[in-house]
PDB file of N, CA, C and O in Angstrom:
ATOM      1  N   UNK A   1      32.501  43.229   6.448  1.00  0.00           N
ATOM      2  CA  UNK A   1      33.636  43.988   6.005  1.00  0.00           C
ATOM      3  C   UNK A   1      34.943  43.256   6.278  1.00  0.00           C
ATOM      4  O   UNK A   1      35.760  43.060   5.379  1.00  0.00           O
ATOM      5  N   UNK A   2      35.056  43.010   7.051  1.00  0.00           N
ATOM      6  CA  UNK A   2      36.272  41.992   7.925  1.00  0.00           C
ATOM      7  C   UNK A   2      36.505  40.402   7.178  1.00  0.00           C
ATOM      8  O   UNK A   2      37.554  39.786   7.360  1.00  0.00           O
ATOM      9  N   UNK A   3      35.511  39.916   6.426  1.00  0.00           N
ATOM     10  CA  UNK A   3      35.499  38.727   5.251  1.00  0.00           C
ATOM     11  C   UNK A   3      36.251  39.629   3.712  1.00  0.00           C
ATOM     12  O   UNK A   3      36.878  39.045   2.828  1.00  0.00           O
ATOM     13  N   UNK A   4      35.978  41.055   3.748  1.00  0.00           N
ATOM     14  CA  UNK A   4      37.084  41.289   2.299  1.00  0.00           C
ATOM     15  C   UNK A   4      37.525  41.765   2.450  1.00  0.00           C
ATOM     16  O   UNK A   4      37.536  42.659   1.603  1.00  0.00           O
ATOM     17  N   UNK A   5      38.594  41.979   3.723  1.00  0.00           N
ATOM     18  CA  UNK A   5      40.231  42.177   4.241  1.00  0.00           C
ATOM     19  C   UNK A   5      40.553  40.883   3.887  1.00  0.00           C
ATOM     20  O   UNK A   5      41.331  40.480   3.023  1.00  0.00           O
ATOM     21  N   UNK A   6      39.491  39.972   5.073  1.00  0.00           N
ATOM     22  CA  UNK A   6      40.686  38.786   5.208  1.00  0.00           C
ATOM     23  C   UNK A   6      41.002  38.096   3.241  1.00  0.00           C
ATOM     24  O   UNK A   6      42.009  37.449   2.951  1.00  0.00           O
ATOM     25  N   UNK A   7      39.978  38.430   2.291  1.00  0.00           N
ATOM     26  CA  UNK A   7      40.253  37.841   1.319  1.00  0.00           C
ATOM     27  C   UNK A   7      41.035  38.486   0.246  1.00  0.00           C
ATOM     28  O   UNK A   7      41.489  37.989  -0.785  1.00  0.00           O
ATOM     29  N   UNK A   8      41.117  39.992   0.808  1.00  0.00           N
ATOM     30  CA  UNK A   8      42.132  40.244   0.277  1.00  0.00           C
ATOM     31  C   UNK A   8      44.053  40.334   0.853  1.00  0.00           C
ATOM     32  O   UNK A   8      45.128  40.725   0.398  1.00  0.00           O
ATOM     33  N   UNK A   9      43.598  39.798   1.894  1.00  0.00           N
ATOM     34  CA  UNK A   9      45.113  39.699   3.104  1.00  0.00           C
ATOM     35  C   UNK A   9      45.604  38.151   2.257  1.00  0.00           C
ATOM     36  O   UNK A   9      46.695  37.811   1.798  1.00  0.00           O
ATOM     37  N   UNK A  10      44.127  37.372   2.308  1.00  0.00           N
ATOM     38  CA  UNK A  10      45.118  35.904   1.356  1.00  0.00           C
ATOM     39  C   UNK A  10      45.383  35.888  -0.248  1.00  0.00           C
ATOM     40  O   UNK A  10      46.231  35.148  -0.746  1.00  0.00           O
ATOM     41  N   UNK A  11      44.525  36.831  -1.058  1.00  0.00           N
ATOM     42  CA  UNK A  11      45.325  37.358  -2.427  1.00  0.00           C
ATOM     43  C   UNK A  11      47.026  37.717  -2.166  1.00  0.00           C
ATOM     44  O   UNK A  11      48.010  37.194  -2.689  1.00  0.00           O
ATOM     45  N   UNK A  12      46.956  38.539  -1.404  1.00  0.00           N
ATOM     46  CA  UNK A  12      48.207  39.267  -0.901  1.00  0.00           C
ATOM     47  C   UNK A  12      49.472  38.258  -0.930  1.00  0.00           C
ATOM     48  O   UNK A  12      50.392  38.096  -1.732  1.00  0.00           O
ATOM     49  N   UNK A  13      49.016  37.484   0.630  1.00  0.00           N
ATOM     50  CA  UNK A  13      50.107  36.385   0.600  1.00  0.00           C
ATOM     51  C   UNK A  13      50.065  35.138  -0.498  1.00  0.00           C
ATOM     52  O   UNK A  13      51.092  34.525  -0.790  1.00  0.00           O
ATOM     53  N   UNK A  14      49.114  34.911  -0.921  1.00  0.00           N
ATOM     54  CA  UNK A  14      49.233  33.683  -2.136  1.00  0.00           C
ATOM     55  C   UNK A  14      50.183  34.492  -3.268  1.00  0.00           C
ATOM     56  O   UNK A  14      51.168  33.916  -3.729  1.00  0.00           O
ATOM     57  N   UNK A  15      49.848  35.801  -3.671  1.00  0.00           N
ATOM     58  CA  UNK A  15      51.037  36.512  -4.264  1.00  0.00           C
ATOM     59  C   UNK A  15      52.224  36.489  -4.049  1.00  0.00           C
ATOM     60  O   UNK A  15      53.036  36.280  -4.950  1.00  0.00           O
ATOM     61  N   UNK A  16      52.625  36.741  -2.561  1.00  0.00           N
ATOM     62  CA  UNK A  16      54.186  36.398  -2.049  1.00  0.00           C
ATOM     63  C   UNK A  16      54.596  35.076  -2.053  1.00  0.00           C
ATOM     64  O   UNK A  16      55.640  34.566  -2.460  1.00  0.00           O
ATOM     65  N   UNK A  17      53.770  34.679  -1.620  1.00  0.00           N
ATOM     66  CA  UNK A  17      54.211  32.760  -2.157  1.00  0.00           C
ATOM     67  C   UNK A  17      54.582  32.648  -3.102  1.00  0.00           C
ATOM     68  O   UNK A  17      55.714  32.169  -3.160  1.00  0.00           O
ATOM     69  N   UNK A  18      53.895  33.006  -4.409  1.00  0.00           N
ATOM     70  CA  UNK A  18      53.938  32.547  -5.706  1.00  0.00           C
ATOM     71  C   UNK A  18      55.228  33.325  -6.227  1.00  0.00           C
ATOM     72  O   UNK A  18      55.985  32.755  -7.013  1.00  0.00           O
ATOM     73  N   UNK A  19      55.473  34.578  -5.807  1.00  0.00           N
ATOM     74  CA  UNK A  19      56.875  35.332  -6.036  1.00  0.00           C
ATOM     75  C   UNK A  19      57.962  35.284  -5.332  1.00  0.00           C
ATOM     76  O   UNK A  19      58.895  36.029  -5.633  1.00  0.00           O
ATOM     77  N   UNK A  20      58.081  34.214  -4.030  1.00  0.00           N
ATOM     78  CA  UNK A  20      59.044  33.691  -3.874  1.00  0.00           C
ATOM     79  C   UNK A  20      59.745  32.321  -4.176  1.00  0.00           C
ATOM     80  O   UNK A  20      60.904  31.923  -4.057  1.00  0.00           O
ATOM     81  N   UNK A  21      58.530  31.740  -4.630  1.00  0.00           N
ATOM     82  CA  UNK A  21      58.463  30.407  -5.383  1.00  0.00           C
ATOM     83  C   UNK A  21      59.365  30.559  -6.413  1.00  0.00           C
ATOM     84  O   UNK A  21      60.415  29.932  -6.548  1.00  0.00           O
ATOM     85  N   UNK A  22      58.849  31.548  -7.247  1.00  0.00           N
ATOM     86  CA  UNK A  22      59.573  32.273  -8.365  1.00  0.00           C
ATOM     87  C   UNK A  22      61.201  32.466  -8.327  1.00  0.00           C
ATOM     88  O   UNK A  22      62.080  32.009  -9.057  1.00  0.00           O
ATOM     89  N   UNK A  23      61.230  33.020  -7.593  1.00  0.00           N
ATOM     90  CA  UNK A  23      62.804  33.643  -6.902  1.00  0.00           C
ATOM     91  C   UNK A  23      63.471  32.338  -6.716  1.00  0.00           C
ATOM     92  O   UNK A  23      64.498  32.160  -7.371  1.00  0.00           O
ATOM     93  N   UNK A  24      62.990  31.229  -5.797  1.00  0.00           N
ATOM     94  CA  UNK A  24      63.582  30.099  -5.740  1.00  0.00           C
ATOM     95  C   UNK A  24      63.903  29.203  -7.134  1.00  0.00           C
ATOM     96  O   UNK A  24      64.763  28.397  -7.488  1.00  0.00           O
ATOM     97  N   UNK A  25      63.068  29.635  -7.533  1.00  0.00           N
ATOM     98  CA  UNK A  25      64.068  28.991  -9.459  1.00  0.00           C
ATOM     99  C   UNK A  25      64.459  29.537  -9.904  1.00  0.00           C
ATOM    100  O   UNK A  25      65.177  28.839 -10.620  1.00  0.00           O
ATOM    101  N   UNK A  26      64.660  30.678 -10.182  1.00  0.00           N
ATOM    102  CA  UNK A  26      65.358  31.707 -10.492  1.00  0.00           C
ATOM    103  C   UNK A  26      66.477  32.311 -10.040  1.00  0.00           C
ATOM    104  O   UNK A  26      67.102  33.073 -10.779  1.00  0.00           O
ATOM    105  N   UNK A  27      66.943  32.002  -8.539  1.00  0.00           N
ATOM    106  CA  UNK A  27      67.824  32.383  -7.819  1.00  0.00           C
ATOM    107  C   UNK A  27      69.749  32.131  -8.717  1.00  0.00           C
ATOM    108  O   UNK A  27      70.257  31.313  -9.483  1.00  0.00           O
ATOM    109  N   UNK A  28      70.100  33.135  -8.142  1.00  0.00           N
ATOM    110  CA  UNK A  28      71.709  32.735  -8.808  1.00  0.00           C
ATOM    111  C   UNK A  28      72.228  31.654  -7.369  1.00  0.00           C
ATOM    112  O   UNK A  28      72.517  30.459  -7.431  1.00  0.00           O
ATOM    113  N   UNK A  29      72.216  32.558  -6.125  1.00  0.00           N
ATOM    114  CA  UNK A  29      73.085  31.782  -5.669  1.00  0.00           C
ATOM    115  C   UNK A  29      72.398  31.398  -4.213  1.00  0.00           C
ATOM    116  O   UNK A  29      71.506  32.077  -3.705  1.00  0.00           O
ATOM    117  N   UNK A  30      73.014  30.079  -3.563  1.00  0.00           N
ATOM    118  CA  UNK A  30      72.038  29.591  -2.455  1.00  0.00           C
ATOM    119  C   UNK A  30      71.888  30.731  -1.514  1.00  0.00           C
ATOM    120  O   UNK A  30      70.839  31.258  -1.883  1.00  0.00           O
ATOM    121  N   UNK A  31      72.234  31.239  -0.756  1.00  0.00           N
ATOM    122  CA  UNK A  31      71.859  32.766   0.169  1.00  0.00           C
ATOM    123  C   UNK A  31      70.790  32.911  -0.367  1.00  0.00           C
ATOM    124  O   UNK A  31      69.895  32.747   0.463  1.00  0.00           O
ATOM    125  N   UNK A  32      70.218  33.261  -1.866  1.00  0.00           N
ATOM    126  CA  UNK A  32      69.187  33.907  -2.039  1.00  0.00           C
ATOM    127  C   UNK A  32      68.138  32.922  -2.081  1.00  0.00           C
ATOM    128  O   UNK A  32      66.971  33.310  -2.017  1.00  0.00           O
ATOM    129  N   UNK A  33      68.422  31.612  -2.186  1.00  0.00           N
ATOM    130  CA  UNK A  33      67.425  30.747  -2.484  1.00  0.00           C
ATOM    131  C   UNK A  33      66.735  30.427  -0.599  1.00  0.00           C
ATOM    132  O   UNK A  33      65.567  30.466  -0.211  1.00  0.00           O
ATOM    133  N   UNK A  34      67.786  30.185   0.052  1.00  0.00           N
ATOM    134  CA  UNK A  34      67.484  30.405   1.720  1.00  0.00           C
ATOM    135  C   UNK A  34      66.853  31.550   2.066  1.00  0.00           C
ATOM    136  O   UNK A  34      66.044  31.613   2.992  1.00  0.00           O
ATOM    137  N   UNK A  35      67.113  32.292   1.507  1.00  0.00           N
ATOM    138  CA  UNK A  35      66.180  33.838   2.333  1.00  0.00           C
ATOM    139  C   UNK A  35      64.712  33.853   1.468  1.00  0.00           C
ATOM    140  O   UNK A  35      63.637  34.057   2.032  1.00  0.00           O
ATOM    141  N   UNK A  36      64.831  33.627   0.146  1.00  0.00           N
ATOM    142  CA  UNK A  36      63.407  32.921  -0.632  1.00  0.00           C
ATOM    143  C   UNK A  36      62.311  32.157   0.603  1.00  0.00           C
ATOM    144  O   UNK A  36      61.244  32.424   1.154  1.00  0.00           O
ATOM    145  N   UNK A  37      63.328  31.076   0.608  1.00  0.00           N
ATOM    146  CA  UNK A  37      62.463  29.810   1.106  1.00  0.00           C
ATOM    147  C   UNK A  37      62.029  30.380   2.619  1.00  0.00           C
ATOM    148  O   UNK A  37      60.900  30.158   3.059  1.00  0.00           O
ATOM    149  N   UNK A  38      62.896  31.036   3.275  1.00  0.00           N
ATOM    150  CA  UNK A  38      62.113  32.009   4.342  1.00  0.00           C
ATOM    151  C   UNK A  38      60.891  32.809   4.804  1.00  0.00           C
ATOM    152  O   UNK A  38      60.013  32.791   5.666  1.00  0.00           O
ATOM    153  N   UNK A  39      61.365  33.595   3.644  1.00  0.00           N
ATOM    154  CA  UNK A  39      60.743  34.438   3.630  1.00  0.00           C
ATOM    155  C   UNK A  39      59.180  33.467   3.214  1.00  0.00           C
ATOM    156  O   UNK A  39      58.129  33.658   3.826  1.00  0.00           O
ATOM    157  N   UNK A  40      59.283  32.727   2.393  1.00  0.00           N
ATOM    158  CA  UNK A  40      58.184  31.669   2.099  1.00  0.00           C
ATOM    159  C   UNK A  40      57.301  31.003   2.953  1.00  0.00           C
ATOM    160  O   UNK A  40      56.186  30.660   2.558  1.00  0.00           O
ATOM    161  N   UNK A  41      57.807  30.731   4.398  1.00  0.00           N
ATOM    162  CA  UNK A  41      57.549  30.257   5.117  1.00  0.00           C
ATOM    163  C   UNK A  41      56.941  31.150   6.049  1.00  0.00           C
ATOM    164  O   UNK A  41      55.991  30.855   6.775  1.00  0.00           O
ATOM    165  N   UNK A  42      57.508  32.223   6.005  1.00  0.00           N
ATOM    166  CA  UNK A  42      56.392  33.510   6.658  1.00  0.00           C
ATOM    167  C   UNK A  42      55.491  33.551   6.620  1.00  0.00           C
ATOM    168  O   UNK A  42      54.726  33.277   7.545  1.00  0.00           O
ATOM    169  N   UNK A  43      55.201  33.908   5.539  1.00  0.00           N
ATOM    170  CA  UNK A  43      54.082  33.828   4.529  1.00  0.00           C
ATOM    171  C   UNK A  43      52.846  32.706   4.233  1.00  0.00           C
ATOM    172  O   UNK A  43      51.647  32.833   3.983  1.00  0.00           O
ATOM    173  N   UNK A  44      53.755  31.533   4.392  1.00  0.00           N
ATOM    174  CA  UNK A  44      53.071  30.503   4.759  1.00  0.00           C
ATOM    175  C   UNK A  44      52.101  30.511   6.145  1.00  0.00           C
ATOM    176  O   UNK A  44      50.903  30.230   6.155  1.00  0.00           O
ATOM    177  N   UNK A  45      52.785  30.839   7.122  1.00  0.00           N
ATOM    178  CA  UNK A  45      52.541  31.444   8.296  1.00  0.00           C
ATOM    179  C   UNK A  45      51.345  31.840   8.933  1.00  0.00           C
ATOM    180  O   UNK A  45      50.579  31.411   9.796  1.00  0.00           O
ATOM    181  N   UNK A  46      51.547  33.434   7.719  1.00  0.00           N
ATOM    182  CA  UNK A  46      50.341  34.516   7.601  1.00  0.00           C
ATOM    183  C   UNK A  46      48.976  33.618   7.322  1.00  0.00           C
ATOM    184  O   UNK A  46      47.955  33.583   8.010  1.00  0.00           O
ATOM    185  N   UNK A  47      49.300  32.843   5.997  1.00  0.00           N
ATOM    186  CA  UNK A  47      48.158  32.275   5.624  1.00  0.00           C
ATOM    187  C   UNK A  47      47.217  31.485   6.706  1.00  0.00           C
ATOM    188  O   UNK A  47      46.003  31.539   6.905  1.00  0.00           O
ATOM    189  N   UNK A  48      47.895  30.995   7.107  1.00  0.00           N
ATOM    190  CA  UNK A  48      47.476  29.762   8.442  1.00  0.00           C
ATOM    191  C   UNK A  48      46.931  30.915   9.338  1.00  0.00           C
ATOM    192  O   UNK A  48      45.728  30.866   9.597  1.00  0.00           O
ATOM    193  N   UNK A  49      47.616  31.879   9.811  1.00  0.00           N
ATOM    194  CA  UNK A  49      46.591  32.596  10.667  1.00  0.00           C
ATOM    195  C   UNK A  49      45.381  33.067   9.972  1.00  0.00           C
ATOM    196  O   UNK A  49      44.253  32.906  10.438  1.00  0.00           O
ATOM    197  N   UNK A  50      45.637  33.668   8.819  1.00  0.00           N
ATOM    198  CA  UNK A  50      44.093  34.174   8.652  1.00  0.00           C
ATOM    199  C   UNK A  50      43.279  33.138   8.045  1.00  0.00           C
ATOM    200  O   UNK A  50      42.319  33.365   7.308  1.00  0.00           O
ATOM    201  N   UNK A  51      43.562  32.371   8.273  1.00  0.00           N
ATOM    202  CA  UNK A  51      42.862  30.654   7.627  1.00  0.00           C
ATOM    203  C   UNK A  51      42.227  30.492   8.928  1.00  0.00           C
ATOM    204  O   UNK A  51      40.998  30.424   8.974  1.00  0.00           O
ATOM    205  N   UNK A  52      42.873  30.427   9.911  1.00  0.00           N
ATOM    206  CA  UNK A  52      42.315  30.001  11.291  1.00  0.00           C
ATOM    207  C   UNK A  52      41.132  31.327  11.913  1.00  0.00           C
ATOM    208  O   UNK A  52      40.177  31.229  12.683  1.00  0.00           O
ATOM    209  N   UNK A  53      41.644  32.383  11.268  1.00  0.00           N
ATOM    210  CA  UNK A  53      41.039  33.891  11.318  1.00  0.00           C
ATOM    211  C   UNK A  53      39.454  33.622  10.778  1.00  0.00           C
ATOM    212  O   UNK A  53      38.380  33.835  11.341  1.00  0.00           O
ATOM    213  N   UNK A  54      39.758  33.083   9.495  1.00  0.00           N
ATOM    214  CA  UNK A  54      38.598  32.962   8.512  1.00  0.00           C
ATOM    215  C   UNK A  54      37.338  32.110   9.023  1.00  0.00           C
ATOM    216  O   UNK A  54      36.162  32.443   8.873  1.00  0.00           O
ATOM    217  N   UNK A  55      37.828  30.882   9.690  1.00  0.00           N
ATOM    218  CA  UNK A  55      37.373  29.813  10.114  1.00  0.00           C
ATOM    219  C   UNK A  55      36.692  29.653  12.137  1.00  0.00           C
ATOM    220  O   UNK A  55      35.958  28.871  12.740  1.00  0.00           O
ATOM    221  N   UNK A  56      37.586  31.044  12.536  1.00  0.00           N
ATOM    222  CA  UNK A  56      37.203  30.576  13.963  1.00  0.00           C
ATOM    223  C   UNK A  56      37.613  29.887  14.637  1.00  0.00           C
ATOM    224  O   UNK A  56      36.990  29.585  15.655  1.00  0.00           O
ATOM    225  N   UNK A  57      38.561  29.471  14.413  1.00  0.00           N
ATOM    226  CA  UNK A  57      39.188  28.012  14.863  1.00  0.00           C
ATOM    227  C   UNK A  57      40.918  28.058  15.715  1.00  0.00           C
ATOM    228  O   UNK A  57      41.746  28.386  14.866  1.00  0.00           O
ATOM    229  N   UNK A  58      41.333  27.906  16.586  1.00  0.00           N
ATOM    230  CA  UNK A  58      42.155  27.738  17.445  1.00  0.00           C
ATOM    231  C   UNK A  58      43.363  26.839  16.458  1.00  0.00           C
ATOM    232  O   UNK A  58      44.514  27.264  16.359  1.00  0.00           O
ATOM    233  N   UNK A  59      43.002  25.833  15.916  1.00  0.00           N
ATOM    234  CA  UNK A  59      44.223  24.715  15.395  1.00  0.00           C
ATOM    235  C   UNK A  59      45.066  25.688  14.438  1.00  0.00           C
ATOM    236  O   UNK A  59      46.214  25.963  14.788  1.00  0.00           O
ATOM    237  N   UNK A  60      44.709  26.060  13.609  1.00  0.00           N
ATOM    238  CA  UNK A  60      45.170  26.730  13.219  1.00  0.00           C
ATOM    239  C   UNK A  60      46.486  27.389  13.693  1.00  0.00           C
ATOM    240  O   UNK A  60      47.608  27.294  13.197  1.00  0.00           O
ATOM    241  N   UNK A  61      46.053  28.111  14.822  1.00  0.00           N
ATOM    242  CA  UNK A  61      47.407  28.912  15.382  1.00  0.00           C
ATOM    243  C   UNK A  61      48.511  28.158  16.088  1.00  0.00           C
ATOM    244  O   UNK A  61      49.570  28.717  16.376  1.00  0.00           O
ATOM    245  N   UNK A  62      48.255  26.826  16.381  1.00  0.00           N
ATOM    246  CA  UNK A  62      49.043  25.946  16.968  1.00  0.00           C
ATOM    247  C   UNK A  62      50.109  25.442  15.634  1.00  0.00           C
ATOM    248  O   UNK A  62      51.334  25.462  15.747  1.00  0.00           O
ATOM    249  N   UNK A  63      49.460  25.042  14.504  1.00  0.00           N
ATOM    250  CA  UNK A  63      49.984  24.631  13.458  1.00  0.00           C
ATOM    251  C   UNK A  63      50.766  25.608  12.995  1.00  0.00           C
ATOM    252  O   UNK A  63      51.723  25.248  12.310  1.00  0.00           O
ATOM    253  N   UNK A  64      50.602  26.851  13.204  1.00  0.00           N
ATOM    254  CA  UNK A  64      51.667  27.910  12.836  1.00  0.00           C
ATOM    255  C   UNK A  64      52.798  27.995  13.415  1.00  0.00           C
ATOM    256  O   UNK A  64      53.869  28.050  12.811  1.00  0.00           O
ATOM    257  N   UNK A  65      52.614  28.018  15.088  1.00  0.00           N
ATOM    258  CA  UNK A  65      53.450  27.802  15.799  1.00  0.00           C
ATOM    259  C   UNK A  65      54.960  27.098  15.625  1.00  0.00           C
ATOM    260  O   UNK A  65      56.122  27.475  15.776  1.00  0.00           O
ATOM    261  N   UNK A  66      54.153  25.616  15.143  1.00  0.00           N
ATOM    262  CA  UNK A  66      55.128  24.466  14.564  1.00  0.00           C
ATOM    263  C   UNK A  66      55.959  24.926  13.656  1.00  0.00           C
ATOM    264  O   UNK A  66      57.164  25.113  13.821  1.00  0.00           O
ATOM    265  N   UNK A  67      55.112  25.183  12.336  1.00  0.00           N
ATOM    266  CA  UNK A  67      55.754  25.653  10.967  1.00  0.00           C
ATOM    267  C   UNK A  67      56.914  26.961  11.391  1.00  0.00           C
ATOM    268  O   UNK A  67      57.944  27.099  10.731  1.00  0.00           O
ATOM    269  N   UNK A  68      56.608  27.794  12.470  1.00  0.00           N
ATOM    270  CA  UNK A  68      57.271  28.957  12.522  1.00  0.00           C
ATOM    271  C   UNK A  68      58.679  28.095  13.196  1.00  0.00           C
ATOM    272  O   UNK A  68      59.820  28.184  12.743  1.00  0.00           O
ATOM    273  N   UNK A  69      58.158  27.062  14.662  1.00  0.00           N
ATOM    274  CA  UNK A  69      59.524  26.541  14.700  1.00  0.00           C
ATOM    275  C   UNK A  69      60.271  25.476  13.793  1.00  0.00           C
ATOM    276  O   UNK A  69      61.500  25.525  13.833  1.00  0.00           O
ATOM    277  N   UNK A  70      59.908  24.884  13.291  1.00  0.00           N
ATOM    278  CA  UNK A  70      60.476  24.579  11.809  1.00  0.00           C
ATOM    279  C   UNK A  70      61.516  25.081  10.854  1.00  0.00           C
ATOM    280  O   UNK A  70      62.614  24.778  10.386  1.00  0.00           O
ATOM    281  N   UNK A  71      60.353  26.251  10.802  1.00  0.00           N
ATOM    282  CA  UNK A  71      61.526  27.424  10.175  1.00  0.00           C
ATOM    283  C   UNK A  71      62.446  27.913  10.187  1.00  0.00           C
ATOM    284  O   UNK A  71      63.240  28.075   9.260  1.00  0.00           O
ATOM    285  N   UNK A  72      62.522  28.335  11.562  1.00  0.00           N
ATOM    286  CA  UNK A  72      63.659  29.060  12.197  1.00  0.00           C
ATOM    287  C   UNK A  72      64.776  27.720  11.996  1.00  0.00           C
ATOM    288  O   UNK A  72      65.803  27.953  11.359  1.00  0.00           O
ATOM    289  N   UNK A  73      64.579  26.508  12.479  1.00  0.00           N
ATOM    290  CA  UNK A  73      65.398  25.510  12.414  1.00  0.00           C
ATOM    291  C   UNK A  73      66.239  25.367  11.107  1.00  0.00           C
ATOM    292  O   UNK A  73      67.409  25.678  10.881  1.00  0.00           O
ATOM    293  N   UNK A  74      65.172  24.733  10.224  1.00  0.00           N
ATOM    294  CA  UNK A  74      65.708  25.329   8.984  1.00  0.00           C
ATOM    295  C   UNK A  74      66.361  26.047   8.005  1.00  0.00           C
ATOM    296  O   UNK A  74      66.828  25.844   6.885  1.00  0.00           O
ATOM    297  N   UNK A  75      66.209  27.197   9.005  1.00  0.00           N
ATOM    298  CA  UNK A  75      66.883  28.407   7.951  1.00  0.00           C
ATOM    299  C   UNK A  75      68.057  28.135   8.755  1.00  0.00           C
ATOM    300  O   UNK A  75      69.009  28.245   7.982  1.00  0.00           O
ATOM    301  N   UNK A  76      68.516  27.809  10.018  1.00  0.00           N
ATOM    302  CA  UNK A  76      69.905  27.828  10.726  1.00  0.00           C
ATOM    303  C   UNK A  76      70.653  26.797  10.224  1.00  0.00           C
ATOM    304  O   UNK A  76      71.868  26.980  10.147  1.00  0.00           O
ATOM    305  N   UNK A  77      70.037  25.409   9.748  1.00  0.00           N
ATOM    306  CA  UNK A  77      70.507  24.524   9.311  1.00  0.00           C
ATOM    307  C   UNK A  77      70.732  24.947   8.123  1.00  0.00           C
ATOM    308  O   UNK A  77      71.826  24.464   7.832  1.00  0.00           O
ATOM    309  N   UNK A  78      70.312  25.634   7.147  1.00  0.00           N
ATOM    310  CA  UNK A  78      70.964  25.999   6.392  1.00  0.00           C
ATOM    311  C   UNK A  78      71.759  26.988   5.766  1.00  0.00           C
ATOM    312  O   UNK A  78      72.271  26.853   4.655  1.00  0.00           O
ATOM    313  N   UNK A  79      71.846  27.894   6.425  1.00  0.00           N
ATOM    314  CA  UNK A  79      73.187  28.614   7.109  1.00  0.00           C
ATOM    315  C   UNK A  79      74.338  27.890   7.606  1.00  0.00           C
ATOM    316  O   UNK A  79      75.454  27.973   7.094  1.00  0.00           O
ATOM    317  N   UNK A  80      74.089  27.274   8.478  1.00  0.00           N
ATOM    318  CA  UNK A  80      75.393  26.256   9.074  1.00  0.00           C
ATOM    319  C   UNK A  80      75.793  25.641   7.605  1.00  0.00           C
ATOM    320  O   UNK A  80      76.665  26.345   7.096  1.00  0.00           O
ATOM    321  N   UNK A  81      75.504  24.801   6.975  1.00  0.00           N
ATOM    322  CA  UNK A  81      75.492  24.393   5.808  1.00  0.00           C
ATOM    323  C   UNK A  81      76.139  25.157   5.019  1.00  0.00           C
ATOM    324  O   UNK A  81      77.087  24.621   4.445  1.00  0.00           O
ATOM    325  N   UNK A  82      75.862  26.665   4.712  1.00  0.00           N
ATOM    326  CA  UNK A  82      76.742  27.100   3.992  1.00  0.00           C
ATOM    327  C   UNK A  82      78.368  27.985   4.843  1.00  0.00           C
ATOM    328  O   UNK A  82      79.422  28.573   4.605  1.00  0.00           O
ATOM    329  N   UNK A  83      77.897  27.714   5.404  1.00  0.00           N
ATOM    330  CA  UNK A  83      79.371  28.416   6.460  1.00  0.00           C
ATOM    331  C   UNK A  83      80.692  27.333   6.451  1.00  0.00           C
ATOM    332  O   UNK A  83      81.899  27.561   6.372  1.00  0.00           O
ATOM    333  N   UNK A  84      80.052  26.254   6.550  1.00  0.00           N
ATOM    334  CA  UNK A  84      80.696  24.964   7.159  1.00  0.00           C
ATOM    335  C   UNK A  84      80.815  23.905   5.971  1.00  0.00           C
ATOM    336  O   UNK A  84      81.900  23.469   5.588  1.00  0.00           O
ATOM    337  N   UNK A  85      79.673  23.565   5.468  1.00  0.00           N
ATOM    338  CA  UNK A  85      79.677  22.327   4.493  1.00  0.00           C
ATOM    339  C   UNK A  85      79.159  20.840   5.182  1.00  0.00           C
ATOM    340  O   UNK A  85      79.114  19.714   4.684  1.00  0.00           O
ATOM    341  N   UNK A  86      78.806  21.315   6.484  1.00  0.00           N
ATOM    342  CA  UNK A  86      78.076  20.112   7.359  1.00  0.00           C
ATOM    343  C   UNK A  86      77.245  20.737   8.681  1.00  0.00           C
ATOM    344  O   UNK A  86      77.538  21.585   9.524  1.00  0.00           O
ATOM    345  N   UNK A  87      76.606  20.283   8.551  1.00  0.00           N
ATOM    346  CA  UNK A  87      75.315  20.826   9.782  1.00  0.00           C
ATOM    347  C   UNK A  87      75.303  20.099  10.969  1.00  0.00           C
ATOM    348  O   UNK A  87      74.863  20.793  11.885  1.00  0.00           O
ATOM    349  N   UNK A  88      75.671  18.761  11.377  1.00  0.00           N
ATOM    350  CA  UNK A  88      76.239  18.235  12.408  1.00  0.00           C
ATOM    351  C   UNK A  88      77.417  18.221  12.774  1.00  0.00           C
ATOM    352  O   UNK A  88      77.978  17.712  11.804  1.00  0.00           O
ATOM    353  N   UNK A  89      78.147  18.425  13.482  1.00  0.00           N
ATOM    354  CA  UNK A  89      79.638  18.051  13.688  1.00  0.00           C
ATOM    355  C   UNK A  89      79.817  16.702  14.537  1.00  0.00           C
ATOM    356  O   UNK A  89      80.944  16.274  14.784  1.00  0.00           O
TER     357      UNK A  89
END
């Protein structure tokens, strides 16, 4: 029973991927394309856990870890970016 959650938990998020993917070409203005690509990366996230879920496997959740701090980096760097017009000073 627990194999068609998890395959329907990754329909789910391959959906949000693919509709924020969407949003990111489609976007009018950068704010929305940053909270896209975020929110993308969540999601990305999710997948990796129930990938590691699916599989039994520990690496998995480490590799999320990364991607999650990544993210966060990312999304600040690009925020700073739009506040400022430079991300280092």
């Amino acid at each position: 029973m627990i194999y068609y959650a998890i395959l329907f938990a990754f329909a789910c998020f391959g959906a949000a991927i693919m509709m924020c993917l969407w949003r990111i070409i489609t976007a009018d203005g950068v704010g929305t394309r940053v909270l896209a690509l975020d929110t993308m990366v969540i999601n990305t996230i999710a997948l990796l856990i129930l990938y590691g879920l699916n599989l039994g496997t520990e690496v998995f959740f480490e590799s999320a870890m990364i991607i999650a701090m990544l993210g966060f980096v990312s999304t600040v760097a690009y925020a700073r970016f739009m506040l400022r017009g430079n991300i280092i000073e």
